[in-house]
C-alpha positions as CSV (number, residue, x, y, z in Angstrom):
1,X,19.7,26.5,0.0
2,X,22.9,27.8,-1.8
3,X,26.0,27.0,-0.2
4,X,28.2,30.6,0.5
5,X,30.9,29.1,-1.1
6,X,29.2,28.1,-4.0
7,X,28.0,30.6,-7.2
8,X,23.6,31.3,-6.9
9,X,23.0,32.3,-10.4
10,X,25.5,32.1,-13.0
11,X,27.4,28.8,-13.2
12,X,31.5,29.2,-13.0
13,X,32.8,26.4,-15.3
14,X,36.1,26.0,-13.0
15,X,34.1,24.8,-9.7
16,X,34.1,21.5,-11.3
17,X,37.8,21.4,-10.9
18,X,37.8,22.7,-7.3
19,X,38.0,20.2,-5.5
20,X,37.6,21.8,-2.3
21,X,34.4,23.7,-3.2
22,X,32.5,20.7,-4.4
23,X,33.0,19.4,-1.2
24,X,31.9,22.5,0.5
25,X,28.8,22.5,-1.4
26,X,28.1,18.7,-1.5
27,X,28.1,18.4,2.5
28,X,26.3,15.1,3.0
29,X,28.7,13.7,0.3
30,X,26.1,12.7,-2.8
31,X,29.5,12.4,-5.0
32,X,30.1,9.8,-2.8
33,X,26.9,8.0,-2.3
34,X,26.7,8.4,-6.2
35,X,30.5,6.5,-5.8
36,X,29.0,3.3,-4.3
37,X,27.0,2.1,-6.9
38,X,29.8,-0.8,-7.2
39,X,29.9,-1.8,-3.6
40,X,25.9,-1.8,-3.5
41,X,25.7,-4.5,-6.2
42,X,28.1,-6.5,-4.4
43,X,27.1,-6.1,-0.8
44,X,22.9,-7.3,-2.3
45,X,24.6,-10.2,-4.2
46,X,26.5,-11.0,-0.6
47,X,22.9,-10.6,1.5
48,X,21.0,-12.6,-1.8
49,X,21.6,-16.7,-1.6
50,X,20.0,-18.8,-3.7
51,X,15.5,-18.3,-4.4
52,X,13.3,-20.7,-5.1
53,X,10.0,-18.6,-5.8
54,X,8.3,-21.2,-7.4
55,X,7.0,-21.8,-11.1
56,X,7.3,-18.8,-13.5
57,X,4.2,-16.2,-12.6
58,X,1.6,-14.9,-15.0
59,X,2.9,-11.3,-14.7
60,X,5.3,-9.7,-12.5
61,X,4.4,-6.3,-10.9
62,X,6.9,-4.3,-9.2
63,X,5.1,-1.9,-6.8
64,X,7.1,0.9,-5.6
65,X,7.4,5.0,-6.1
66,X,10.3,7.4,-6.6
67,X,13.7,6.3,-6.4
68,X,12.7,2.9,-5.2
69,X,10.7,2.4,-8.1
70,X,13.4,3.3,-10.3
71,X,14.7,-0.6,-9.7
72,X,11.9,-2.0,-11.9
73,X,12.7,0.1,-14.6
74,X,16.2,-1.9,-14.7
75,X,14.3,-4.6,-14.0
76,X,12.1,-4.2,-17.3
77,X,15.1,-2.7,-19.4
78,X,17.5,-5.7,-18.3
79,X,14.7,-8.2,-19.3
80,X,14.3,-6.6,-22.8
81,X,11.8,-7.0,-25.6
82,X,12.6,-11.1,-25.3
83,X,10.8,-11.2,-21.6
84,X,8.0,-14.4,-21.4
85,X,5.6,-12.7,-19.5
86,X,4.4,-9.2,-19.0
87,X,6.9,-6.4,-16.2
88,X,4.7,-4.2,-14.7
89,X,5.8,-1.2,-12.7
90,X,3.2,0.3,-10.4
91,X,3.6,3.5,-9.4
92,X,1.0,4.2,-6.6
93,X,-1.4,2.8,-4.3
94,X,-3.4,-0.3,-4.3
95,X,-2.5,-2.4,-7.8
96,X,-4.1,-2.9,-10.8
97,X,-7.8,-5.0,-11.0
98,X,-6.0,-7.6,-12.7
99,X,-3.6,-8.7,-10.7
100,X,-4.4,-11.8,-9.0
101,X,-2.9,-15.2,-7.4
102,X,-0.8,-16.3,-10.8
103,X,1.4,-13.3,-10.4
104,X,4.1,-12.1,-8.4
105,X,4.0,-8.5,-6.8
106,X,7.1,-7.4,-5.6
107,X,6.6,-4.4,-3.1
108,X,10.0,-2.2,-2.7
109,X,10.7,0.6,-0.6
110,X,14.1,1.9,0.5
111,X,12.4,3.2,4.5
112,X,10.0,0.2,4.1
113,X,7.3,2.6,5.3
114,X,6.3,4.2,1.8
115,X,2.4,4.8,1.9
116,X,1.6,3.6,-1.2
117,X,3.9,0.4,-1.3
118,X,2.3,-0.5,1.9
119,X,-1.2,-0.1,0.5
120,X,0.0,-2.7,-2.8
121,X,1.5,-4.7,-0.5
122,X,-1.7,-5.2,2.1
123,X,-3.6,-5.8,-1.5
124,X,-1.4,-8.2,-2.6
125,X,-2.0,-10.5,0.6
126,X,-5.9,-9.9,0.4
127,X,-5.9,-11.3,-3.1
128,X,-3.3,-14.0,-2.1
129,X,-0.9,-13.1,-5.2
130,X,2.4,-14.2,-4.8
131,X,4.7,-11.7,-2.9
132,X,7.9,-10.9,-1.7
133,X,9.2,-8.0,-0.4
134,X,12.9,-6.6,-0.6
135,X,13.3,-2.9,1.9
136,X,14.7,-2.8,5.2
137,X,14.9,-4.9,7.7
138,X,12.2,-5.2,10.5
139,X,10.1,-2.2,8.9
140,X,6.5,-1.8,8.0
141,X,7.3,-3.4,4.8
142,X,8.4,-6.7,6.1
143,X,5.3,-6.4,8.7
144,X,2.9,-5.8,6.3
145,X,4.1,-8.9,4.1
146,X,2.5,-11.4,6.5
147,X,5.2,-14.0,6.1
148,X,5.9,-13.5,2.6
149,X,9.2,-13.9,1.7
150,X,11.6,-10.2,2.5
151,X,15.4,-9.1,0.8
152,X,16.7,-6.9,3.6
153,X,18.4,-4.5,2.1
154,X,21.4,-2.2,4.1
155,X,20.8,1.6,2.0
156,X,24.2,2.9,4.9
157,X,22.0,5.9,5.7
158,X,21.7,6.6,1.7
159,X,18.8,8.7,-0.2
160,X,16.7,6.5,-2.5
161,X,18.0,7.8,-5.5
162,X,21.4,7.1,-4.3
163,X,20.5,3.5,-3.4
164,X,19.2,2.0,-6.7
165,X,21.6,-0.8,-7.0
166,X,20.7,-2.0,-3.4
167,X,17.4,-2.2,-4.4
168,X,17.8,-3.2,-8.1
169,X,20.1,-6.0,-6.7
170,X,17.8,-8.1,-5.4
171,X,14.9,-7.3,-7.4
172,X,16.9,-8.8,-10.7
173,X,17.8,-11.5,-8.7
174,X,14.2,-12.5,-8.1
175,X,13.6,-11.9,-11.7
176,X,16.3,-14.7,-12.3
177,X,14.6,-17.1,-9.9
178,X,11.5,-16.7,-12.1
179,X,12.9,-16.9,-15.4
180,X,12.8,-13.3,-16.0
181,X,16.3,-12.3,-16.1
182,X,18.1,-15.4,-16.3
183,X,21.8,-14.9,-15.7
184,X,21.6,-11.7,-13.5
185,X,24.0,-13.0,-10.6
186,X,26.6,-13.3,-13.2
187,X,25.1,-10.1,-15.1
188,X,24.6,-7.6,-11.9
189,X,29.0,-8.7,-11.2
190,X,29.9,-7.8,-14.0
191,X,27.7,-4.1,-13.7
192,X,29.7,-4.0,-10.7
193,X,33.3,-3.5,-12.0
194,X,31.7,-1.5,-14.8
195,X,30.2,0.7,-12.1
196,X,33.5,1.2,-10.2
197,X,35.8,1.8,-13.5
198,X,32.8,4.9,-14.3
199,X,33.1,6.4,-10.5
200,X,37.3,6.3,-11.3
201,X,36.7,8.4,-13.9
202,X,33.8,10.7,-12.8
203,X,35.0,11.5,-9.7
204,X,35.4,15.0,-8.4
205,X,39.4,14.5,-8.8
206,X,39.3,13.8,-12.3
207,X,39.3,17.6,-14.7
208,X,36.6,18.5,-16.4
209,X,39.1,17.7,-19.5
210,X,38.9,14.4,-18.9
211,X,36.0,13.8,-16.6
212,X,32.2,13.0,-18.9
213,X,30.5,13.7,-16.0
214,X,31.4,17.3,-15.5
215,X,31.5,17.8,-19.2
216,X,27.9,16.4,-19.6
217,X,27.0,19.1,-16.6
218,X,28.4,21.9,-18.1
219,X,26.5,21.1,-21.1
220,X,23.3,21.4,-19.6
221,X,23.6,24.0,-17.5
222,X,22.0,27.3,-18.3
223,X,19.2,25.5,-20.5
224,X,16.6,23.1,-20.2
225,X,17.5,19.5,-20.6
226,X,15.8,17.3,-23.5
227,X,16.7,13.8,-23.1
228,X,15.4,11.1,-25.4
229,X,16.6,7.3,-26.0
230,X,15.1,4.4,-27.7
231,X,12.9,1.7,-25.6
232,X,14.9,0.0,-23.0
233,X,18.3,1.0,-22.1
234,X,18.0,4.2,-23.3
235,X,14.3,5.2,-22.6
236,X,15.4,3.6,-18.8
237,X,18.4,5.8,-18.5
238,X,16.7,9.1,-20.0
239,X,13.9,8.7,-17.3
240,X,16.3,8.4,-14.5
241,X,17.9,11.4,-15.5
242,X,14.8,13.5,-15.7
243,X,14.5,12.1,-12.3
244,X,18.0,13.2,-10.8
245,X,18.3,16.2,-11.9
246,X,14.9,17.6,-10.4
247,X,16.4,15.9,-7.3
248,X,19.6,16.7,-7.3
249,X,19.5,20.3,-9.3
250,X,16.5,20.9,-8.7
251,X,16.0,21.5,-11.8
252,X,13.0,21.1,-14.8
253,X,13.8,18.9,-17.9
254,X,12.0,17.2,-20.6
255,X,12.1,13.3,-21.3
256,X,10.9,11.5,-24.0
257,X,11.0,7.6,-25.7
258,X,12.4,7.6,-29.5
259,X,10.3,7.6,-31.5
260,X,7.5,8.9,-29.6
261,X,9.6,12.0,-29.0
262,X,9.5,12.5,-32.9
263,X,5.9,12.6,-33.5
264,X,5.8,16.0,-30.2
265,X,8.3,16.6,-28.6
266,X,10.8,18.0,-31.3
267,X,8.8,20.5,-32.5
268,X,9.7,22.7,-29.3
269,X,13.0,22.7,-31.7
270,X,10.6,25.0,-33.7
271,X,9.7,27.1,-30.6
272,X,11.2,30.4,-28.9
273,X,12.9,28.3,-26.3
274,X,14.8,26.8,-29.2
275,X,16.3,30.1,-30.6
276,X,16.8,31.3,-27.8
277,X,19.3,28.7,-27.0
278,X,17.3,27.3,-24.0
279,X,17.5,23.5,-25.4
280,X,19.8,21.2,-24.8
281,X,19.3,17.5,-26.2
282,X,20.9,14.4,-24.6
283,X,20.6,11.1,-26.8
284,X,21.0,8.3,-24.2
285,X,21.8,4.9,-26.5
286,X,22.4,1.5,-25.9
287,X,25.5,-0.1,-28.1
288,X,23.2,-2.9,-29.1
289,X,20.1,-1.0,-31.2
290,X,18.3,-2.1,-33.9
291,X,18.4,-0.5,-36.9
292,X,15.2,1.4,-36.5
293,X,16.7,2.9,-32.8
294,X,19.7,3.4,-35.0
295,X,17.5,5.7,-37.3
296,X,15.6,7.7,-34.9
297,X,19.0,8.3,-32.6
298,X,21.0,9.9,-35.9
299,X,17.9,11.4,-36.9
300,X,17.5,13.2,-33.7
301,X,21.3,14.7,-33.8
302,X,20.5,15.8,-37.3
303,X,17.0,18.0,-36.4
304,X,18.8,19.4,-33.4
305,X,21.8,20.6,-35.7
306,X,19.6,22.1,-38.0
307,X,17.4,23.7,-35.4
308,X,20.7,25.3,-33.3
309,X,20.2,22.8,-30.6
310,X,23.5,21.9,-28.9
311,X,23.3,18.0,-28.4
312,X,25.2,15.3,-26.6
313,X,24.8,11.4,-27.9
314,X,25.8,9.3,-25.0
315,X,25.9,5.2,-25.7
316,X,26.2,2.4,-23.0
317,X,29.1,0.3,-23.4
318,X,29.6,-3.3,-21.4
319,X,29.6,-6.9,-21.9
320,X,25.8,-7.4,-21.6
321,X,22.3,-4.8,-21.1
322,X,22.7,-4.9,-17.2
323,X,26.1,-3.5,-17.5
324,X,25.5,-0.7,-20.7
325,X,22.7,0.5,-18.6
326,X,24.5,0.7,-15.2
327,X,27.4,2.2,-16.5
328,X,25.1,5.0,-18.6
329,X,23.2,5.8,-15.3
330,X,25.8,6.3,-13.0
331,X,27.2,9.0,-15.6
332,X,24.1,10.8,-15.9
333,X,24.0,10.6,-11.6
334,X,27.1,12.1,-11.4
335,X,26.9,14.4,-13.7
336,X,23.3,15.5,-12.1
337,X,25.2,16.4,-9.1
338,X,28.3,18.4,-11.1
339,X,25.2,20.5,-12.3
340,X,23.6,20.9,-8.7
341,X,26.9,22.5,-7.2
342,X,27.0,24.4,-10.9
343,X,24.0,26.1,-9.6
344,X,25.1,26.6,-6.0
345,X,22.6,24.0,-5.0
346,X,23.5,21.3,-2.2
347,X,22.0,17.9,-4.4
348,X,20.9,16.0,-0.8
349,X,17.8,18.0,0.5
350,X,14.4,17.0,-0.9
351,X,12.3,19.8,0.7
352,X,9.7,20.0,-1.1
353,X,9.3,16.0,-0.8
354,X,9.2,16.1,2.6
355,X,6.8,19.5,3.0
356,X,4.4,17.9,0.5
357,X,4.1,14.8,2.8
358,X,3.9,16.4,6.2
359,X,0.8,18.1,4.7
360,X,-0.9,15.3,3.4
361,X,-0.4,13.4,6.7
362,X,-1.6,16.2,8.7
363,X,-4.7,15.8,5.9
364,X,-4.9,12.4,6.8
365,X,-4.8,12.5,10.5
């Protein structure tokens, strides 16, 4: 629902430097929860001691949906190209045929009661895979573990989308105790600072003048948002963007992996949407590409120049890829929620999340 003190249609570029009214139409504070990113990162490192999981596994499958999920993508973008064995990220009930006892599932879910987590976790102890758990504390999740090892994790009352780096924490942390992501204690610290020096700059104090965030928001708003980067940091941050902003705006957008995105996706630069000035590409970049990445990012700007298509590149910057890729997603959350209040939308309500589910347990009971 649009907040009265908020514009319902057409967005007013000086909200973003009204302090007063993003407050107003951000009532459960998502700027904020957006702000903790830092603190969440060094809270799971706090609650994380040392793990000893064992031998490295055969595979590693992160089961998990939504926002929760969203933790094994950083997982499989922070352990890069370079990763031993195979990162899996399952998205749904059950798991895969395949997986058996020489892999690790890790089950995640921000409530610890998400259906189909629960369902990969109970087939993970039929088939006696190695498991661990990481959600909250005493919660079917933990239960339905049957002893296997559980990360409590403390969300402070957060969404799930709000609380990837509680969740993302300890989940790179287990990949360093199996070799996945060696150095991530060090890595995720680091993130940390990085985190807190993006939230100085990107909060709702800082002008639009000065403030990416906001800029990046007023960018997209009024048109539908492309957003493409290159596999791992990029692809990682694009999808978790796509994501945001249908939770947060409430908004459509279009995603896409370079260069998979050049073989379909750009001819829709071709297409009425196009000329009519619908499209707006973001190029989301890690500073460490290779040249082929290099390629298909300037090779993007170029066909949306020539096609009319304004366009945004935006690279991650940091001592290593946990750190590019935290800092480039907590810009593209915050400036998700700068387009929400754009639109006169509060960014905390999931309704139709929470419909959808009420009917399909009603289904199910």
């Amino acid at each position: 629902m649009a907040s009265d003190s908020l514009p319902a249609l057409t967005p007013d570029p000086t909200l973003l430097d009204d302090v007063a009214r993003l407050r107003a139409g951000d009532p459960q504070d998502m700027l904020g929860a957006v702000a903790s990113a830092g603190a969440q990162i060094r809270d799971g490192l706090a609650m994380v001691g040392d793990l000893d999981l064992g031998p490295r596994p055969r595979a590693l499958v992160v089961a998990g949906m939504g926002g929760s999920a969203a933790s094994g993508d950083v997982l499989v973008a922070a352990a890069g190209s370079a990763c031993p064995i195979p990162l899996v990220v399952h998205r749904g009930p059950g798991l895969p045929a395949w997986v058996g006892p020489e892999d690790l599932v890790v089950g995640l879910s921000c409530s610890g009661t998400t259906e189909e987590t629960l369902a990969a976790v109970a087939a993970a102890v039929e088939r006696k895979t190695r498991l661990v758990t990481i959600g909250a504390p005493d919660s079917p999740l933990e239960i339905a573990g049957a002893g296997a090892p559980h990360l409590a994790v403390d969300a402070g009352g957060r969404q799930p989308r709000a609380s990837l780096w509680s969740l993302a924490t300890p989940l790179l942390l287990v990949g360093e105790a199996v070799g996945v992501t060696p150095g991530a204690r060090a890595d995720l610290a680091a993130a940390a600072t990085v985190l807190d020096a993006v939230a100085a700059v990107n909060g709702p104090a800082i002008e639009t003048s000065s403030n990416r965030a906001k800029e990046l928001a007023l960018h997209l708003a009024g048109g539908l948002p492309v957003l493409w980067g290159p596999p791992g940091v990029g692809a990682t941050v694009a999808n978790r963007f796509a994501c945001q902003i249908a939770e947060n705006a409430k908004q459509p957008s279009m995603p896409g992996v370079l260069s998979e995105a050049h073989h379909n996706q750009i001819v829709s630069f071709d297409g009425p949407t196009a000329r009519a000035d619908g499209l707006r590409l973001v190029v989301l970049a890690d500073d460490d590409e290779p040249p082929a990445s290099v390629a298909r990012v300037e090779q993007s700007q170029i066909a949306a120049a020539e096609a009319g298509v304004p366009a945004v590149l935006l690279r991650g910057s940091g001592p290593d890829p946990v750190s590019r890729l935290a800092g480039l997603i907590a810009l593209v959350d915050f400036a998700s929620v700068y387009l929400a209040l754009l639109g006169g939308v509060d960014p905390t309500p999931v309704a139709a999340i929470e419909s959808l589910k009420a009917r399909l347990a009603e289904a199910d009971s």
